[in-house]
N, CA, C and O atoms as a printed pandas DataFrame, in Angstrom:
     atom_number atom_name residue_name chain_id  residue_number  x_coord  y_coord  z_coord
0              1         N          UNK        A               1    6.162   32.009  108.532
1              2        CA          UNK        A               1    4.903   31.542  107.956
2              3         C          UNK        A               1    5.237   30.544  106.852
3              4         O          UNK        A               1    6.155   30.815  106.077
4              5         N          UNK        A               2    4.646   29.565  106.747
5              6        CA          UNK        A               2    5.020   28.791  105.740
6              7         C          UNK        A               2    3.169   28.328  105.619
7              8         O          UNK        A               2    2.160   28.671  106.236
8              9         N          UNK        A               3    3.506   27.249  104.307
9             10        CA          UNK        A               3    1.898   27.186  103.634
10            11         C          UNK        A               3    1.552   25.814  104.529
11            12         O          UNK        A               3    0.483   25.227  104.356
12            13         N          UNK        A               4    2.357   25.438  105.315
13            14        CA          UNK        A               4    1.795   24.091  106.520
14            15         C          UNK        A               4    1.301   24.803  107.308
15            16         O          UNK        A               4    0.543   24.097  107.974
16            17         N          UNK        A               5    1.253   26.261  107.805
17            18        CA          UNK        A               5    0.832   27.081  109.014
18            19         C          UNK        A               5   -0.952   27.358  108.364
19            20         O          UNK        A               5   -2.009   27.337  108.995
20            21         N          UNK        A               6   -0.740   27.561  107.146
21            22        CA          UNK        A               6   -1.860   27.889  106.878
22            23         C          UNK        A               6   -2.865   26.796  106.247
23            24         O          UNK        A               6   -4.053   26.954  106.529
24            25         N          UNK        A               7   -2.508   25.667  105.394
25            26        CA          UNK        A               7   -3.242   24.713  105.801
26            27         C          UNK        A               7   -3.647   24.389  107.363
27            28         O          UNK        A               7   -4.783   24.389  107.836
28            29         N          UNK        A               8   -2.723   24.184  107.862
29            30        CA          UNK        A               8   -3.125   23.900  109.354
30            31         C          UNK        A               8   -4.050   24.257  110.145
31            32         O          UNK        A               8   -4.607   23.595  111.020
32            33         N          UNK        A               9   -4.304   25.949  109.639
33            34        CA          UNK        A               9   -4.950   26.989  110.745
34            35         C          UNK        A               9   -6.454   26.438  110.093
35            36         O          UNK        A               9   -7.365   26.055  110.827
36            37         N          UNK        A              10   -6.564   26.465  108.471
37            38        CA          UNK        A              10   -7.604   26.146  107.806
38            39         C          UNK        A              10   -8.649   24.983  108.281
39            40         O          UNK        A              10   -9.872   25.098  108.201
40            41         N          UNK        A              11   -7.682   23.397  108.988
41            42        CA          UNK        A              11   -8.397   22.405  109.011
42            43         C          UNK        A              11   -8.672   22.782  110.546
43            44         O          UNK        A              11   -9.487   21.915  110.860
44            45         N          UNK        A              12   -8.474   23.534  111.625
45            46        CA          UNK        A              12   -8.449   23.613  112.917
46            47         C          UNK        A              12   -9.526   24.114  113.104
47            48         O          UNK        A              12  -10.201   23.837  114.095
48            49         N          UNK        A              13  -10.086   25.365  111.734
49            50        CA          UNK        A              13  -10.938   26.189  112.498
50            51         C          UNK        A              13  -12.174   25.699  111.589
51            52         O          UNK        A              13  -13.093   26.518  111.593
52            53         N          UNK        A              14  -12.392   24.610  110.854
53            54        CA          UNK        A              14  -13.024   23.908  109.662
54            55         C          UNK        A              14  -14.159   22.964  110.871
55            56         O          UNK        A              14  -13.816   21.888  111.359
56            57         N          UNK        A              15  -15.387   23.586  111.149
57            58        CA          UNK        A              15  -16.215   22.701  112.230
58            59         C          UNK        A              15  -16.321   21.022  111.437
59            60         O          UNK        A              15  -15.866   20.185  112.216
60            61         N          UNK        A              16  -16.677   20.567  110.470
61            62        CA          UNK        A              16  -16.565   19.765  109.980
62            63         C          UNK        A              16  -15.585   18.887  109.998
63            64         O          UNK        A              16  -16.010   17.732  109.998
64            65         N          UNK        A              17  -14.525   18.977  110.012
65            66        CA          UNK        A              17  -13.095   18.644  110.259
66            67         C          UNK        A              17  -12.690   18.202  111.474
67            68         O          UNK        A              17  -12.306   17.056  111.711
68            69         N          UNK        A              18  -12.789   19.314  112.436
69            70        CA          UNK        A              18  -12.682   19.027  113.583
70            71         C          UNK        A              18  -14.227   18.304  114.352
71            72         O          UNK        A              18  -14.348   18.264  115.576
72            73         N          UNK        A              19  -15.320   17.771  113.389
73            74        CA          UNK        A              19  -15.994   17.101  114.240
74            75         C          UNK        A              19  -15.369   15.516  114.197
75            76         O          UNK        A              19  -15.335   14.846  115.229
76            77         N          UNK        A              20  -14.883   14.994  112.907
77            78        CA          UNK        A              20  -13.841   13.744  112.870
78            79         C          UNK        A              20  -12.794   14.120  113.435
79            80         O          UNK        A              20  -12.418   13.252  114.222
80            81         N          UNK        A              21  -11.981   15.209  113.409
81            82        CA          UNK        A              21  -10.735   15.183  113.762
82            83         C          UNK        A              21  -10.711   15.943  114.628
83            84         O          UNK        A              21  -10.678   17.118  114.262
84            85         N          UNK        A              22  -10.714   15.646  116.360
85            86        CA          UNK        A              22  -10.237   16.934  116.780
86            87         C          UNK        A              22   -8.606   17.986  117.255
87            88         O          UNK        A              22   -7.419   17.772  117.504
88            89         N          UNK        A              23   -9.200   18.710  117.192
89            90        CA          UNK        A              23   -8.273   20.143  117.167
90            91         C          UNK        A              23   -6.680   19.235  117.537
91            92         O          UNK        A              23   -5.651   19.164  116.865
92            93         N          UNK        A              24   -6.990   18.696  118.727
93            94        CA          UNK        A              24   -5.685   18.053  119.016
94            95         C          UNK        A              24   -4.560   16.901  118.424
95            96         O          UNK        A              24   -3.465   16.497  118.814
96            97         N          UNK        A              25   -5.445   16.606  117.276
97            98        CA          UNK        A              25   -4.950   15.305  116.624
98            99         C          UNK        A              25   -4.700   16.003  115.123
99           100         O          UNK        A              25   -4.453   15.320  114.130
100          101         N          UNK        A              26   -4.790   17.303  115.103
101          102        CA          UNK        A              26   -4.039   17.887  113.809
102          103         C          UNK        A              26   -2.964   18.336  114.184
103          104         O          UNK        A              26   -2.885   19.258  114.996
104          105         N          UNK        A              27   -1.795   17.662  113.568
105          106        CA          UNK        A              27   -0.337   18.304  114.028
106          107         C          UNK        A              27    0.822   18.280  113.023
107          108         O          UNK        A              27    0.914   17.515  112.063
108          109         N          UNK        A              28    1.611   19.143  113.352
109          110        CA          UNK        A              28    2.560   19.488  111.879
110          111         C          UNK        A              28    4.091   18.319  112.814
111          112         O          UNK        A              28    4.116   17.749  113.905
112          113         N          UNK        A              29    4.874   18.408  111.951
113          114        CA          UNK        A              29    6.125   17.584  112.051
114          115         C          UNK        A              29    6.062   15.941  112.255
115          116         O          UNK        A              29    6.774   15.367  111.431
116          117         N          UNK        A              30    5.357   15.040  113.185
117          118        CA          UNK        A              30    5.544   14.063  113.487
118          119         C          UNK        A              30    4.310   13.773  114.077
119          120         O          UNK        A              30    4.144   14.508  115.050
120          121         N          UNK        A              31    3.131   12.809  113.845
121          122        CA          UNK        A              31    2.522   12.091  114.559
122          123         C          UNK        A              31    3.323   10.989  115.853
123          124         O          UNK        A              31    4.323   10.293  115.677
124          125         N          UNK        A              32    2.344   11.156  117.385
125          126        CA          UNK        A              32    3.408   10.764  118.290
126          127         C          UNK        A              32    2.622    9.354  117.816
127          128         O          UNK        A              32    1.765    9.249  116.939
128          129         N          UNK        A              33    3.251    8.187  118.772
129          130        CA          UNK        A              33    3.034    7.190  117.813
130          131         C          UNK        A              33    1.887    6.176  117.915
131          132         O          UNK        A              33    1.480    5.401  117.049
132          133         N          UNK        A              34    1.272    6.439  119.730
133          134        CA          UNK        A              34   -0.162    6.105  119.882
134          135         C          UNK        A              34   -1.446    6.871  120.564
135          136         O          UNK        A              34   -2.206    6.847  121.532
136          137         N          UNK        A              35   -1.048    7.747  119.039
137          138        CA          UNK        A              35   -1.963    9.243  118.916
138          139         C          UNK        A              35   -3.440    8.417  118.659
139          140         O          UNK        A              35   -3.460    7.381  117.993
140          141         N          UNK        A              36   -4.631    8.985  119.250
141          142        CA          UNK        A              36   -6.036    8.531  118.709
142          143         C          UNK        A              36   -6.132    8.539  117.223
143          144         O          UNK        A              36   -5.476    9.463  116.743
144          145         N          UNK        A              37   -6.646    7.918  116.487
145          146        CA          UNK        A              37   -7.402    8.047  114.914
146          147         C          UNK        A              37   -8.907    8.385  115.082
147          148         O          UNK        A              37   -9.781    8.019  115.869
148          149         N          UNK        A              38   -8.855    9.243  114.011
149          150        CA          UNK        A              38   -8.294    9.791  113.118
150          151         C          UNK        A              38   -7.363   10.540  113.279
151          152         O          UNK        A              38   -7.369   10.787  114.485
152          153         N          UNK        A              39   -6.211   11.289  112.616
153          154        CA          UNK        A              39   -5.801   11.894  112.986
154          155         C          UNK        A              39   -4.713   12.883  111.536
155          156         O          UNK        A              39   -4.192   12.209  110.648
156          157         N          UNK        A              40   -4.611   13.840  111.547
157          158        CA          UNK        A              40   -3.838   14.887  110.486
158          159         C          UNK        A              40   -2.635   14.758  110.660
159          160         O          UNK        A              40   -2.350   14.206  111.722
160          161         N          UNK        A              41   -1.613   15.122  109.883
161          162        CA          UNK        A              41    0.071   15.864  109.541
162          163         C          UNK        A              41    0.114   16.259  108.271
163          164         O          UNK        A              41   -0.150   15.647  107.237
164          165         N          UNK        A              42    0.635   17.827  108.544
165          166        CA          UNK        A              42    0.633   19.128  108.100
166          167         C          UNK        A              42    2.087   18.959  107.862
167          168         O          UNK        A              42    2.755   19.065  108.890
168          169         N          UNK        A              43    2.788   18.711  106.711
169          170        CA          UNK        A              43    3.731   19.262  106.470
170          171         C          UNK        A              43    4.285   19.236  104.580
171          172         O          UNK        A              43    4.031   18.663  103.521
172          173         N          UNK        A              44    5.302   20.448  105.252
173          174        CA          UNK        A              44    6.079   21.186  103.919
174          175         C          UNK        A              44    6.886   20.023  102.798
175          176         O          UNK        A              44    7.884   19.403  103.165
176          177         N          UNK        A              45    6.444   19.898  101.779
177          178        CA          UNK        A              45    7.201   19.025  101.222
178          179         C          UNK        A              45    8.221   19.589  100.353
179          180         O          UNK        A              45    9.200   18.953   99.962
180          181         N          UNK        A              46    7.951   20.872  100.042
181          182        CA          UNK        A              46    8.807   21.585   99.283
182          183         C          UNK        A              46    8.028   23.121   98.824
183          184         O          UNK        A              46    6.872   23.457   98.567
184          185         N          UNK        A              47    9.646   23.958   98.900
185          186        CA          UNK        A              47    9.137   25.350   98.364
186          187         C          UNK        A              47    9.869   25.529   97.367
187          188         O          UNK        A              47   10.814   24.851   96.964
188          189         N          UNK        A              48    9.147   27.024   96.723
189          190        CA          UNK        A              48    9.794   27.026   95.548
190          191         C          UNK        A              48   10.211   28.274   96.050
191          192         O          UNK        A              48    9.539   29.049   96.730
192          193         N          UNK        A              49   11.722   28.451   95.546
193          194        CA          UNK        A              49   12.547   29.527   95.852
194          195         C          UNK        A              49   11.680   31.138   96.044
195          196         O          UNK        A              49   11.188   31.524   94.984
196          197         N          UNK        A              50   11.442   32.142   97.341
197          198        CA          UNK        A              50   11.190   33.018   97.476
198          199         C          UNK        A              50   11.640   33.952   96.603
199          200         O          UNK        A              50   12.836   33.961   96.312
200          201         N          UNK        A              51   10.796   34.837   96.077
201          202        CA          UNK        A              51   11.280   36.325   95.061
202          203         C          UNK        A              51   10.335   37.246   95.595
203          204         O          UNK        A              51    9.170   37.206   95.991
204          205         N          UNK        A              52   11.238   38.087   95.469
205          206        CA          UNK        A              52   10.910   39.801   96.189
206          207         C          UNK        A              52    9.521   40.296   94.971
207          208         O          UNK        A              52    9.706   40.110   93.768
208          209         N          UNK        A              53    8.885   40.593   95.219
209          210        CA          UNK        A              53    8.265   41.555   94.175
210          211         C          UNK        A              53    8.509   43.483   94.055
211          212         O          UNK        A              53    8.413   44.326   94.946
212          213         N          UNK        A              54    8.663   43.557   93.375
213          214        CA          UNK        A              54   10.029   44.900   92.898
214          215         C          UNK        A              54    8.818   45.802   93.803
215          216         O          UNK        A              54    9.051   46.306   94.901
216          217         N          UNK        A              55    7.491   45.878   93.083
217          218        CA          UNK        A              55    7.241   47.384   94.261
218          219         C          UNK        A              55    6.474   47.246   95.099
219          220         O          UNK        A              55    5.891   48.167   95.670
220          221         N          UNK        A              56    6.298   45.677   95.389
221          222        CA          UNK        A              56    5.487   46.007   96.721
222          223         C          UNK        A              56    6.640   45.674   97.774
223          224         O          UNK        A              56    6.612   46.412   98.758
224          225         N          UNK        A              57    7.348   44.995   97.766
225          226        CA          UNK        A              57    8.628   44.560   98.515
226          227         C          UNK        A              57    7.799   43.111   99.229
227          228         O          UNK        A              57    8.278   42.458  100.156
228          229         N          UNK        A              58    6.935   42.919   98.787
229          230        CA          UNK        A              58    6.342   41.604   99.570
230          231         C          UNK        A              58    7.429   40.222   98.671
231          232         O          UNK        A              58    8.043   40.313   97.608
232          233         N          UNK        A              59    7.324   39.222   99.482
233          234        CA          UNK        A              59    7.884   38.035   99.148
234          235         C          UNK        A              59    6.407   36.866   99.032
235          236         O          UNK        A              59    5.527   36.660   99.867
236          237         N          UNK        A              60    6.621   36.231   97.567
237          238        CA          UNK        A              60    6.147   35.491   97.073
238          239         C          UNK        A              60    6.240   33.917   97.373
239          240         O          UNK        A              60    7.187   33.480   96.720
240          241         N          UNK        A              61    5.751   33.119   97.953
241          242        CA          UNK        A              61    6.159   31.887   98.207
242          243         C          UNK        A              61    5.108   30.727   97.867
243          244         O          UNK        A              61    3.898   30.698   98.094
244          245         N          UNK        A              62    5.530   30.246   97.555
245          246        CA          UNK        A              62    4.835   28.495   96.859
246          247         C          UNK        A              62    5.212   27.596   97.700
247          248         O          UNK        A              62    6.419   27.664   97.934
248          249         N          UNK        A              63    4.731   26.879   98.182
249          250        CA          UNK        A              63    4.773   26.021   99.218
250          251         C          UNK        A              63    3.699   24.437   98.530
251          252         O          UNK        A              63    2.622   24.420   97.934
252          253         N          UNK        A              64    4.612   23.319   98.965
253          254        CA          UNK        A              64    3.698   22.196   98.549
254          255         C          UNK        A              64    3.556   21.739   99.644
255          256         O          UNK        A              64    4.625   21.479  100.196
256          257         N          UNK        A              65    2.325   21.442  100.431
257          258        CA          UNK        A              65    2.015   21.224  101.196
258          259         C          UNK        A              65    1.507   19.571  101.476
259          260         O          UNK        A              65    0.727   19.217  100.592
260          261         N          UNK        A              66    1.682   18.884  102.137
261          262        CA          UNK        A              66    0.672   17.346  102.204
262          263         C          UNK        A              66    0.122   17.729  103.642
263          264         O          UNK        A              66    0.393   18.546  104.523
264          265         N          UNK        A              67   -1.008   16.472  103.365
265          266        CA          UNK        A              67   -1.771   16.711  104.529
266          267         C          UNK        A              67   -2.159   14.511  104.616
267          268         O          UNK        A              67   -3.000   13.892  103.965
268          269         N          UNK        A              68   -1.288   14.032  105.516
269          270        CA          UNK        A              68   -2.281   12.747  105.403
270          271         C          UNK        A              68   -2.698   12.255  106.712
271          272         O          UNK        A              68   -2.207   12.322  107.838
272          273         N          UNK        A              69   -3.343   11.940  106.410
273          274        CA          UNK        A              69   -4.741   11.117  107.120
274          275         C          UNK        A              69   -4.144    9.630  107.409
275          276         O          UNK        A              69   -3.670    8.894  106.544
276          277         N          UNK        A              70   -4.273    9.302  108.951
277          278        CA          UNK        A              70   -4.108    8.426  109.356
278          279         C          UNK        A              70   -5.333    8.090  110.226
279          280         O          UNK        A              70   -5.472    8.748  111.257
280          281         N          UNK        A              71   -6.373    6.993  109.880
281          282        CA          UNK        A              71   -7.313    6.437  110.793
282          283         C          UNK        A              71   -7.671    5.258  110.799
283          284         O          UNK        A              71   -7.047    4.458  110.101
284          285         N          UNK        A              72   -8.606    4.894  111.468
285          286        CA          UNK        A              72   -8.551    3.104  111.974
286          287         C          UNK        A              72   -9.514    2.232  111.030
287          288         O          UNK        A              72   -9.632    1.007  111.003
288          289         N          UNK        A              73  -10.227    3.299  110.195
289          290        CA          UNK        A              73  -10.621    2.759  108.914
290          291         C          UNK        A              73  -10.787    3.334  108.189
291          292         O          UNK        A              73  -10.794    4.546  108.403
292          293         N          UNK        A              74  -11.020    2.837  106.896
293          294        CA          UNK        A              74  -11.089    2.938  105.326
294          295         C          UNK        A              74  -12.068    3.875  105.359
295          296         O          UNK        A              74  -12.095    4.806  104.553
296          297         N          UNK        A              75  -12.886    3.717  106.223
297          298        CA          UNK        A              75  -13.951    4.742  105.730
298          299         C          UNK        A              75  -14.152    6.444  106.312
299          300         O          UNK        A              75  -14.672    7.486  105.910
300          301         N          UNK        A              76  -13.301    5.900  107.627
301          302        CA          UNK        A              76  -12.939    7.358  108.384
302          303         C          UNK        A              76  -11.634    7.888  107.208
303          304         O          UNK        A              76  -11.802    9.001  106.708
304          305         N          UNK        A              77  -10.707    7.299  106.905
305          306        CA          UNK        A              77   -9.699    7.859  105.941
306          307         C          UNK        A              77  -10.030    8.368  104.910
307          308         O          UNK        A              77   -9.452    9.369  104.486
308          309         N          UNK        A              78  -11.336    7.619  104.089
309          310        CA          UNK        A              78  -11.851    8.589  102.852
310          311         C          UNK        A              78  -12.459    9.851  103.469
311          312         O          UNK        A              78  -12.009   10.925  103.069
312          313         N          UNK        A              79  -13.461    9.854  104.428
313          314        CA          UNK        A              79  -13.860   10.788  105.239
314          315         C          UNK        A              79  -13.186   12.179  105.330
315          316         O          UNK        A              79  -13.523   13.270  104.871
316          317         N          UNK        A              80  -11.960   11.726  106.185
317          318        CA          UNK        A              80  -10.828   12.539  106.576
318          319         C          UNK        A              80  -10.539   13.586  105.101
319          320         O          UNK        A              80  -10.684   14.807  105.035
320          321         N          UNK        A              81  -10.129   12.716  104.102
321          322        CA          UNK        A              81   -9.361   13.101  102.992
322          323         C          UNK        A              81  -10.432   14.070  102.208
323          324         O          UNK        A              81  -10.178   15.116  101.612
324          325         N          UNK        A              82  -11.889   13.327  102.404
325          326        CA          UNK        A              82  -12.890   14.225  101.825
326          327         C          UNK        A              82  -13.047   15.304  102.360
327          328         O          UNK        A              82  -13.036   16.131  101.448
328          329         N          UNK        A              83  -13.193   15.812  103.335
329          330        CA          UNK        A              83  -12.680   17.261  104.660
330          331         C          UNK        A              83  -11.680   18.212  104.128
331          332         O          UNK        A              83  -11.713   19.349  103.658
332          333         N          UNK        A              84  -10.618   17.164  104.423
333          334        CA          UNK        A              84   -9.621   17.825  103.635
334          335         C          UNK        A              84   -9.306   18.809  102.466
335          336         O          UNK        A              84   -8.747   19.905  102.525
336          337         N          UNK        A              85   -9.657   18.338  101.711
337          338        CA          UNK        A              85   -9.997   18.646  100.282
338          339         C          UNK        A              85  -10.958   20.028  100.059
339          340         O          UNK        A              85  -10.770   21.083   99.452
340          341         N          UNK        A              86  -12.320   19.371  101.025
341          342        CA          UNK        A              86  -12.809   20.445  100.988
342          343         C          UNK        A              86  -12.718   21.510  101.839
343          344         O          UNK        A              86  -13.448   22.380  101.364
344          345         N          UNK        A              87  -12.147   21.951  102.965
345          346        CA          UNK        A              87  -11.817   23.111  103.729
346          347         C          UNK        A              87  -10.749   23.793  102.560
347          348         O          UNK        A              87  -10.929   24.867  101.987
348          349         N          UNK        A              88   -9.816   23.042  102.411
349          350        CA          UNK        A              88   -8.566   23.863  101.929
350          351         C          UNK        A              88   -8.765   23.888   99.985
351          352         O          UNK        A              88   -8.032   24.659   99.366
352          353         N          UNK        A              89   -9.490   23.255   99.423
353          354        CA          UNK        A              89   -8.969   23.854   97.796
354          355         C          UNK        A              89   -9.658   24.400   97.424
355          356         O          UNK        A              89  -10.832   24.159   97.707
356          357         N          UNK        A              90   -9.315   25.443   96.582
357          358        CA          UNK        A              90   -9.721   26.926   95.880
358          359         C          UNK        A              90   -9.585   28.071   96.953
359          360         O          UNK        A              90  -10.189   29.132   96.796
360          361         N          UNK        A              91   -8.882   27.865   97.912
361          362        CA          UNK        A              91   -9.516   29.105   99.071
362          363         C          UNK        A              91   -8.171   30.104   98.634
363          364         O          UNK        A              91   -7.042   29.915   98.180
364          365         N          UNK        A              92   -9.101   31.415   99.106
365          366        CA          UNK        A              92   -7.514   32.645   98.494
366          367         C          UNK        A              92   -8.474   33.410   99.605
367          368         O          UNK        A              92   -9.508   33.228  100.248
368          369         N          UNK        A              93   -7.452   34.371   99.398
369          370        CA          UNK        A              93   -7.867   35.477  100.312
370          371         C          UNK        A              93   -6.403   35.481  101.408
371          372         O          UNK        A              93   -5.317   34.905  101.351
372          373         N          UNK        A              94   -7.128   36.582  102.526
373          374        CA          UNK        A              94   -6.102   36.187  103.814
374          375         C          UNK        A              94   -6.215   35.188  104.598
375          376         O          UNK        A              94   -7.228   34.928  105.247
376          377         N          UNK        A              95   -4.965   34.422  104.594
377          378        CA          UNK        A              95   -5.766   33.234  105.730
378          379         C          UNK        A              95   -4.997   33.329  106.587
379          380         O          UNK        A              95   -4.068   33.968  106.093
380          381         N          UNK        A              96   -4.634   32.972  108.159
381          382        CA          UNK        A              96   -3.894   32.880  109.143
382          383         C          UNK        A              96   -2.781   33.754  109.014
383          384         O          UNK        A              96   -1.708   33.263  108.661
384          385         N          UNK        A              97   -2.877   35.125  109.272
385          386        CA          UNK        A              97   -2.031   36.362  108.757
386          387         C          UNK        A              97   -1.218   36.552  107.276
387          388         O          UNK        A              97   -0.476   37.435  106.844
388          389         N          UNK        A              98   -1.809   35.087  106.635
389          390        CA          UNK        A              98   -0.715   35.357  105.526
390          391         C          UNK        A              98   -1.780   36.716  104.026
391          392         O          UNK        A              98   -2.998   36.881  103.956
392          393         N          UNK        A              99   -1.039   37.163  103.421
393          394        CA          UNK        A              99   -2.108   37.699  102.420
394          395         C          UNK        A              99   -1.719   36.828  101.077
395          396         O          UNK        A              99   -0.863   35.945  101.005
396          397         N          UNK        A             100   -2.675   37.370   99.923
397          398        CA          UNK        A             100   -3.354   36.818   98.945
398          399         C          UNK        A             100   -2.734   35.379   98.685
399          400         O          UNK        A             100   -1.988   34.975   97.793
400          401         N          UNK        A             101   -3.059   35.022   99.305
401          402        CA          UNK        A             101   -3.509   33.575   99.821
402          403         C          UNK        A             101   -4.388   32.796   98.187
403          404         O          UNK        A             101   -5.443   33.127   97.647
404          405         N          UNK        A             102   -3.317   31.623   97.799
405          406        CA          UNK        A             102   -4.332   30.943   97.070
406          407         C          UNK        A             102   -3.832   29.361   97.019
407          408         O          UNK        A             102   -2.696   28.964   96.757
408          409         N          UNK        A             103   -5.451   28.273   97.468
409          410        CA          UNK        A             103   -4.700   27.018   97.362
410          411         C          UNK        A             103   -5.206   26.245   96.227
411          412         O          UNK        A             103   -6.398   26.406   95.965
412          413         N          UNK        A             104   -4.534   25.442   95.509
413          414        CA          UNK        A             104   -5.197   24.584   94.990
414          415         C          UNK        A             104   -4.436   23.018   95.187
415          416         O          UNK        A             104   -3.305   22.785   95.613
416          417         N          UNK        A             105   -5.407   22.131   94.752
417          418        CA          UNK        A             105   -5.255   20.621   95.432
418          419         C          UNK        A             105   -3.466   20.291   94.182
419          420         O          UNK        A             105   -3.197   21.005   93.216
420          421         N          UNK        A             106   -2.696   19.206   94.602
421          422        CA          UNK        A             106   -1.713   19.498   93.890
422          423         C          UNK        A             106   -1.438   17.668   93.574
423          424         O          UNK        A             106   -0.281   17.296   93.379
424          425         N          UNK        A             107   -2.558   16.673   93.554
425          426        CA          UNK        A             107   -2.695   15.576   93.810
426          427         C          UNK        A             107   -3.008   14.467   95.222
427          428         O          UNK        A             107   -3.187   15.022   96.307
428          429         N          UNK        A             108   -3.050   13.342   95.180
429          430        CA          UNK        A             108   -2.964   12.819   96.171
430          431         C          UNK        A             108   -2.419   11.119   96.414
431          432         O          UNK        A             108   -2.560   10.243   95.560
432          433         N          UNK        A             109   -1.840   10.933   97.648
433          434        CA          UNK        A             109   -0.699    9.481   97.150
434          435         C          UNK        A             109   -1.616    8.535   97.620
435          436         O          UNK        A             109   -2.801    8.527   97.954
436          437         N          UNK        A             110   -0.658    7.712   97.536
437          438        CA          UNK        A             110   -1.529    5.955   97.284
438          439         C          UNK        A             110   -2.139    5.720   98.561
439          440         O          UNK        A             110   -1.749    6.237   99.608
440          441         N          UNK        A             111   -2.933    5.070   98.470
441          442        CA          UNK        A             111   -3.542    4.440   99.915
442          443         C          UNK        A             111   -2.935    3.502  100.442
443          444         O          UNK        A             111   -2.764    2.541   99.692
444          445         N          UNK        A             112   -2.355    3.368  101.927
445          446        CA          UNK        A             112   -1.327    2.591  102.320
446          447         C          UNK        A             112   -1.585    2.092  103.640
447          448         O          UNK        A             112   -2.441    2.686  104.295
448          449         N          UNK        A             113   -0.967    1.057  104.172
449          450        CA          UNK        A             113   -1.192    0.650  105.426
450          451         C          UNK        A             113   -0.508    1.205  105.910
451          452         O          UNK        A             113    0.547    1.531  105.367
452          453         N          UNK        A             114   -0.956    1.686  107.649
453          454        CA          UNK        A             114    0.153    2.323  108.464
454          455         C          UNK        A             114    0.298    1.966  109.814
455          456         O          UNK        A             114   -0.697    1.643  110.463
456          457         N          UNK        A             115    1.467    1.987  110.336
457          458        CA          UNK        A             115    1.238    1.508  111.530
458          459         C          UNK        A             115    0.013    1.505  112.573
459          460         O          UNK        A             115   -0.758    2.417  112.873
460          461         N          UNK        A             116    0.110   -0.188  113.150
461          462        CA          UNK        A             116   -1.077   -0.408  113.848
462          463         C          UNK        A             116   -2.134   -1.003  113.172
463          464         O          UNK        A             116   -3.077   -1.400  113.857
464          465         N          UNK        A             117   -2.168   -1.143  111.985
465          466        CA          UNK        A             117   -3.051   -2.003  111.097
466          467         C          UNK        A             117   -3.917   -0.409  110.847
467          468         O          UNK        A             117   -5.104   -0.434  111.173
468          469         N          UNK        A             118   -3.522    0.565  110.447
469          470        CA          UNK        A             118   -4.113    1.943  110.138
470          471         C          UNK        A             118   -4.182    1.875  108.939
471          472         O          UNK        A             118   -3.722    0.967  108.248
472          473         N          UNK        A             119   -5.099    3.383  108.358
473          474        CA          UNK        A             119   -5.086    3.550  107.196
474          475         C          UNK        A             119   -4.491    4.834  106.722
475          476         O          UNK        A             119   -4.746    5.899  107.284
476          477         N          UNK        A             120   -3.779    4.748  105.792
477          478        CA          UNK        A             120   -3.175    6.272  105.665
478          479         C          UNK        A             120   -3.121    6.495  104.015
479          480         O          UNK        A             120   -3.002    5.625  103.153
480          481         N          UNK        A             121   -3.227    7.700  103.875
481          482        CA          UNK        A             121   -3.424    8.555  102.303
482          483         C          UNK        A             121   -2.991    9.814  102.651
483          484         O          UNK        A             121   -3.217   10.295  103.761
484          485         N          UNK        A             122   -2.256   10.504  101.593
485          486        CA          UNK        A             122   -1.823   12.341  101.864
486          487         C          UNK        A             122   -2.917   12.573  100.788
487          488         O          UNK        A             122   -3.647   11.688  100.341
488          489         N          UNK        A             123   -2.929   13.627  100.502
489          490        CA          UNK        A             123   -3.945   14.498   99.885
490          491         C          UNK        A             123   -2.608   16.078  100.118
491          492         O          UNK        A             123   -2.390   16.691  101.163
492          493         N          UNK        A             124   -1.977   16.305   98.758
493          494        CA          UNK        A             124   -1.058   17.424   98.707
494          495         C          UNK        A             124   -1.825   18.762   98.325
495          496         O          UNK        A             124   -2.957   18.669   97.852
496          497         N          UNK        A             125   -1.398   19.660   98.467
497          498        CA          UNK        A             125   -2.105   21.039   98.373
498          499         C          UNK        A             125   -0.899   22.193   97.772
499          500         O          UNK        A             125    0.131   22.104   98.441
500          501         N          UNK        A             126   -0.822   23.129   96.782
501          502        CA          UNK        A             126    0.042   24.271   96.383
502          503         C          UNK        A             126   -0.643   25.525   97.150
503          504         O          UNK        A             126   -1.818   25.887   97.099
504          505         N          UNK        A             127   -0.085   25.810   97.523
505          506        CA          UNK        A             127   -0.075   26.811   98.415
506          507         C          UNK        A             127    0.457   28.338   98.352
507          508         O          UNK        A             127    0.926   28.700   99.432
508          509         N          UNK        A             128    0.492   29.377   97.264
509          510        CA          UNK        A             128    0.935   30.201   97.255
510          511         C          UNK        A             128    0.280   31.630   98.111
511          512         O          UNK        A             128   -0.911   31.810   98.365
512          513         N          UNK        A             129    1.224   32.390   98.394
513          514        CA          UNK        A             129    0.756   33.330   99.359
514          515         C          UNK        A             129    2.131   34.480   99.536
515          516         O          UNK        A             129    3.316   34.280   99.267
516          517         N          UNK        A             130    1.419   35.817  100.127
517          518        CA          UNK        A             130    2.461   36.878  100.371
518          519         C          UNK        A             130    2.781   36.867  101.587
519          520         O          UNK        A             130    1.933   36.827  102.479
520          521         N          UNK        A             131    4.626   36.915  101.899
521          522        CA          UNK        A             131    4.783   36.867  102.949
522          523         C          UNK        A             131    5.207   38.208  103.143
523          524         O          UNK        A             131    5.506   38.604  104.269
């Protein structure tokens, strides 16, 4: 489980989200390279070292998560990023088997051109949760 599994599960099952983005064009590791736009990538940018907690024996993990948005315009990309944002920050609880689950937004990078004359922005997320 990592905190890209659970962003991930978050924007998949997010009707809003998946009415710009669908289900199939959210994907973790690598956008293929003439994927439809709009389109998501879910990945880990960094964790912060796992620690045991003494009596529950659960493991603690922090996870920085990005999420960017690649689409064919400026206005689907703010769109996207606005979705974004809102499915996944402040949410705690259990989410996608993980427990106490909590995200908050952790910034977001520059607006950039991307291949294909695209538009692309991440929108990062902290991600802590019990594994």
């Amino acid at each position: 489980m990592t905190g890209a599994d659970i962003i991930g599960a978050l924007l998949r099952e997010d009707p809003d989200v998946i009415e710009l983005v669908p289900v199939a064009r959210i994907k973790g590791g690598r956008l293929p390279e003439n994927i439809a736009l709009p389109a998501l990538l879910v990945k880990v940018v960094s964790t912060v070292e796992r620690q045991k907690l003494k009596r529950s024996g659960l493991i603690r993990t922090v996870d920085r998560v990005s999420v960017m948005v690649r689409a064919g315009s400026y206005e689907d990309q703010r769109s996207a990023m606005l979705l974004a944002r809102a499915c996944c920050a402040g949410r705690t609880g259990e989410v996608a088997g993980a427990k106490s689950v909590s995200i908050l937004t952790a910034g977001a990078g520059p607006e950039i051109d991307g291949p294909g004359n695209s538009f692309e922005r991440t929108q990062d997320f902290r991600v802590s949760f019990d594994a």
